[in-house]
N, C-alpha and C positions, 0 to 999 in steps of 0.2 A: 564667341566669347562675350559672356556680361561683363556689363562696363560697373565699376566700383559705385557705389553709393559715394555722394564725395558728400564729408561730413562739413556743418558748417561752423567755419574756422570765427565767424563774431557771431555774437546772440542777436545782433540786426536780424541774419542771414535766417537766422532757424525760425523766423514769428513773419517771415513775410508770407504773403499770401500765394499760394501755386500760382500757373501763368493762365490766364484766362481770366480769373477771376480781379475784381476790384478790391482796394480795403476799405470799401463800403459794405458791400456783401458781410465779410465780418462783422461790421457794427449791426446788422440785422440780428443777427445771431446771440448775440449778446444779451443776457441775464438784465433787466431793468432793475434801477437800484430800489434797495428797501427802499418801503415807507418810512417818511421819520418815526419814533417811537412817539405815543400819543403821550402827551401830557396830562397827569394827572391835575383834577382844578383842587383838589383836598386829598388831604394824606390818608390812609388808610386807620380807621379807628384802630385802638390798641386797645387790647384786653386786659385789663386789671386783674389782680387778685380775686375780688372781688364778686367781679363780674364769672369767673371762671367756675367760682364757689358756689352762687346762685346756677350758673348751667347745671354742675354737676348735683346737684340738687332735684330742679327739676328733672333731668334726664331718668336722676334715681326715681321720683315717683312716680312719672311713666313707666320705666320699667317695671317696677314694681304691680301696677294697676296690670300691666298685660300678665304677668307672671303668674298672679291670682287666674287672672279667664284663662292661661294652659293649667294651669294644677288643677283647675274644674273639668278639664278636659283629657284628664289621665295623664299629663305630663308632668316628667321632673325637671324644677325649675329652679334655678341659684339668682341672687343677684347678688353682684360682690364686683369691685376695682380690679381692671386690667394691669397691667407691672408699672404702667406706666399712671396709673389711676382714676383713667377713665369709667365710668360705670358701664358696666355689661351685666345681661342677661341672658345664662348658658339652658337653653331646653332640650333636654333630653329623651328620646322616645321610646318609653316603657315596654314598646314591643320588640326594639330592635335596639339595646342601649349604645350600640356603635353610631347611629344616628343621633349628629346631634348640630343642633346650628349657632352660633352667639349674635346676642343682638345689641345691637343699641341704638340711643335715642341720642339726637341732636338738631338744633335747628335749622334752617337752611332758607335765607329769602323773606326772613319774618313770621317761619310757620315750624312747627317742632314737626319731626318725621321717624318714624323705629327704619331703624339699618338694618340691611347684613350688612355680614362680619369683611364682604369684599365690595363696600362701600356702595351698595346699590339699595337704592332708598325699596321700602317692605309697604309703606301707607302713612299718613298722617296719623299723627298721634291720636288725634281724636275719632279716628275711623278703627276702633278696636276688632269690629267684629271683621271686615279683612283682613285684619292684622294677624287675626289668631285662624282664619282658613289659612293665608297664606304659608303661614309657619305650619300648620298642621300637613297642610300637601305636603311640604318639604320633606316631612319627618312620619310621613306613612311607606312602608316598602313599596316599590311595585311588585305588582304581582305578576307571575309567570304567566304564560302564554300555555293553556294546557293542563294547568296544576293548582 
C-alpha cells in the first residue's frame, strides 16, 4: 500500500527545504537582485516642432538626391509622406513591378543614414553610390538555376 502524500496543513510547512539539505543551499540558488536602475545625469533632449520640420526636410532632400540616381537607373521612384508624415521614398523595379522596397532617411549618432523600411540602416547618406547597388540588388529577380 502507498502511503498518502500528506498535504501541508501551514504554508511554513510547504517552503521548507527536503531533509538532507540545508536552507543555505536555497539561498545559493537564488536569482541575485537587479542592478539599481542607472541614473540619468541630463534628461533626454526633446524635440521641438521645429527641429522635426528641419529633419523632415532634410530627410526629403536626401531622398530626393537618391531617387534621381534610381530613375537614372531605370527605376520608378515616388517620394511622398508616410500616414503618419514621415518622408519616404517608394522604388519600384521596371522589370518586375511586384518588387518594390520603401526607403528612408534619418539620422542616427550625429550622421544621416537611408533605411529600409524594417529599420535596418542601407549606407550613409553621403555614400550614394552603395546606396543605389544596394537597393538595385534588392530589386533585381534572381534568376533561376537552368533557365
Amino acid at each position: 500500500m502507498i502511503p498518502a502524500q500528506r498535504s501541508a496543513p501551514y504554508a511554513h510547512d510547504a517552503v521548507r527545504p527536503p531533509a538532507g539539505r540545508s536552507p543555505d543551499d536555497d539561498r545559493r540558488h537564488r536569482r541575485p537582485p537587479a542592478p539599481p536602475a542607472k541614473a540619468t545625469t541630463r534628461p533626454e533632449p526633446t524635440m521641438t516642432t521645429a527641429d522635426k520640420v528641419d529633419d523632415s526636410t532634410t530627410a526629403t532632400a536626401h531622398l530626393r538626391e537618391l531617387g534621381d540616381l534610381l530613375l537614372a537607373r531605370g527605376l520608378h521612384v515616388r517620394v511622398g509622406p508616410t500616414p503618419s508624415g514621415l518622408p519616404q521614398l517608394i522604388v519600384i523595379s521596371t522589370m518586375v513591378p511586384t518588387l518594390s522596397e520603401v526607403i528612408f532617411a534619418a539620422p542616427r549618432k550625429d550622421r544621416w543614414w537611408f533605411w529600409w523600411s524594417w529599420a535596418e540602416r542601407i549606407a550613409p547618406v553621403d555614400d550614394l553610390s552603395t546606396t543605389v547597388t544596394r537597393i538595385c540588388q534588392a530589386l533585381t529577380p534572381a534568376s533561376r538555376p537552368g533557365g
